[in-house]
C-alpha positions in Angstrom: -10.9 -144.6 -130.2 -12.0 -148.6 -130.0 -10.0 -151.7 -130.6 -12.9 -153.2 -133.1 -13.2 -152.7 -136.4 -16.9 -151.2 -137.1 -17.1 -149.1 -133.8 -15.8 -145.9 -135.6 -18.8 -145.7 -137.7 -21.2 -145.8 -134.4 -22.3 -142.7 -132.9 -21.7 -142.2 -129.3 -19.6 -145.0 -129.5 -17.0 -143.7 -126.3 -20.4 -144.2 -124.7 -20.2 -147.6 -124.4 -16.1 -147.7 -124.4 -16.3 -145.7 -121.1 -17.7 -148.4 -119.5 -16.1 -151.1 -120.8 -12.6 -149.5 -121.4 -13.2 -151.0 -124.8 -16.1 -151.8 -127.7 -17.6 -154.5 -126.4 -18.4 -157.5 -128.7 -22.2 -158.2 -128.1 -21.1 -162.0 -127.5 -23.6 -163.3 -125.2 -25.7 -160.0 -125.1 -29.2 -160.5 -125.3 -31.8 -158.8 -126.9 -34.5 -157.5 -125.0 -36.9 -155.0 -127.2 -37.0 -154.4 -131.1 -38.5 -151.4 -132.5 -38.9 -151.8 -136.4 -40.0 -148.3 -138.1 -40.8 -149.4 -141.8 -41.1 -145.0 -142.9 -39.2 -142.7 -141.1 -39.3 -139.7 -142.2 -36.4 -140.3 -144.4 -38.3 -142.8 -146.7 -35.7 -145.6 -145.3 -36.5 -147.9 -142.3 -34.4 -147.5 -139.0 -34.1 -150.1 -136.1 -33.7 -149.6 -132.6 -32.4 -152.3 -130.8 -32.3 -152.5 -126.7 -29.3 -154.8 -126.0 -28.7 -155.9 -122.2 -24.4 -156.0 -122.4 -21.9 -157.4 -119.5 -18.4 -158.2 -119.1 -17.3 -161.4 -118.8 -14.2 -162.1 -116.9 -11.9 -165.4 -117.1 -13.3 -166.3 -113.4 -16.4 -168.8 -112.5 -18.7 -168.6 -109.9 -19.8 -171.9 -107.9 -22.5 -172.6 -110.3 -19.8 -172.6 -113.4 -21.0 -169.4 -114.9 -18.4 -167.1 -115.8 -19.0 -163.8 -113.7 -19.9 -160.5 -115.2 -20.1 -157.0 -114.6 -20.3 -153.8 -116.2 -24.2 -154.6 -116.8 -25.0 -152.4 -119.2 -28.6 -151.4 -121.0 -27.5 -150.0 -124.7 -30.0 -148.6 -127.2 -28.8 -148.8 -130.6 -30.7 -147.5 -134.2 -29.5 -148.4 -137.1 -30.8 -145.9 -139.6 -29.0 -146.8 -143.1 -31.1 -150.2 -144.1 -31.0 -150.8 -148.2 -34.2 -153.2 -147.9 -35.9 -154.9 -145.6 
């Protein structure tokens, strides 16, 4: 399904390989909201993450920044957190 090792444990992860053709790898991505929720209903915190991700090619615009595409907004929870 992906070409990185972790993305088979993500849910929804053809998702995000759609648009990318692969998992991306959240180099450079940046973080725009965190949601912390301490007692879910479960008794164990989640985490939901809102992640702004882009490809980045091998070309460089006239400023020297490499040029992206695929802008992407992905929300990710992570609901299996030991302690926080």
């Amino acid at each position: 399904m992906t070409d990185h090792v972790g993305a088979e444990v993500v849910q929804d992860a053809q998702r995000l390989v759609s648009v990318f053709g692969h998992w991306p790898d959240f180099h450079d991505s940046e973080i725009l909201a965190m949601r912390l929720d301490r007692h879910r209903r479960s008794g164990r915190p989640s985490l939901e993450i809102d992640v702004h991700v882009c490809s980045h090619g091998s070309a460089v615009d006239e400023r020297g920044f490499y040029e992206q595409s695929n802008h992407t907004l992905a929300s990710l929870r992570f609901d299996r957190i030991g302690e926080l």
